[in-house]
VOVO-103594 format. One record per residue (C-alpha): x, z negated, y. Coordinates in steps of 0.2 Angstrom, whole numbers, plus 2048, in hexadecimal, padded with zeros to 3 digits. Layout:
residues N
XZY
...
This chain:
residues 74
1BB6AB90F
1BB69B916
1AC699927
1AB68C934
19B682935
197682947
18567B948
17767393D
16566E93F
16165D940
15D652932
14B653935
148666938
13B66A92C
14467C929
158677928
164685930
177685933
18269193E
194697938
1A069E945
1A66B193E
1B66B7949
1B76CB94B
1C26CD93C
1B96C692F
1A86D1936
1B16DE934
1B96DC925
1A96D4919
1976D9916
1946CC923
1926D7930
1856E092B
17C6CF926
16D6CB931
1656BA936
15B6B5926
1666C0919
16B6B990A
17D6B4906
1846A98F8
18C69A8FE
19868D8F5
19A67D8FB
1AA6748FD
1B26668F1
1B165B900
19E65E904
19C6588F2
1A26498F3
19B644902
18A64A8F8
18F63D8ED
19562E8FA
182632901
1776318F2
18061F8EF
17D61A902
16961E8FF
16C62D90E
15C63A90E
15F645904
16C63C8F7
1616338EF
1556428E8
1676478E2
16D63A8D9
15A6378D1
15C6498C9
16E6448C0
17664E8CE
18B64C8CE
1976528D9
């Protein structure tokens, strides 16, 4: 299943957080809607995340540079 990022926390939120829009269809026919705030779910992060990942940690961005110190590749 593929979900739609619809909000994040800023850059300097000490605790991050992102919201996904979930249409009727897929509540109904995942686990997701039984899901509550906080509940655990594996998440896989696209190729294109990745990269950017990458394009960061050679910038010096927050964040991409603690990644590319521990040997990180994308």
């Amino acid at each position: 299943m593929s979900l739609t990022v619809t909000a994040v926390s800023p850059a300097p939120e000490p605790e991050p957080w992102f919201e996904v829009g979930l249409i009727p269809t897929t509540l109904a026919d995942t686990g997701l809607g039984a899901k509550g705030i906080g509940s655990h779910v594996n998440l896989e992060v696209d190729v294109l995340a990745k990269y950017t990942e990458r394009l960061l940690a050679f910038s010096g961005a927050r964040g991409g540079a603690a990644a590319h110190a521990k040997g990180a590749t994308a």
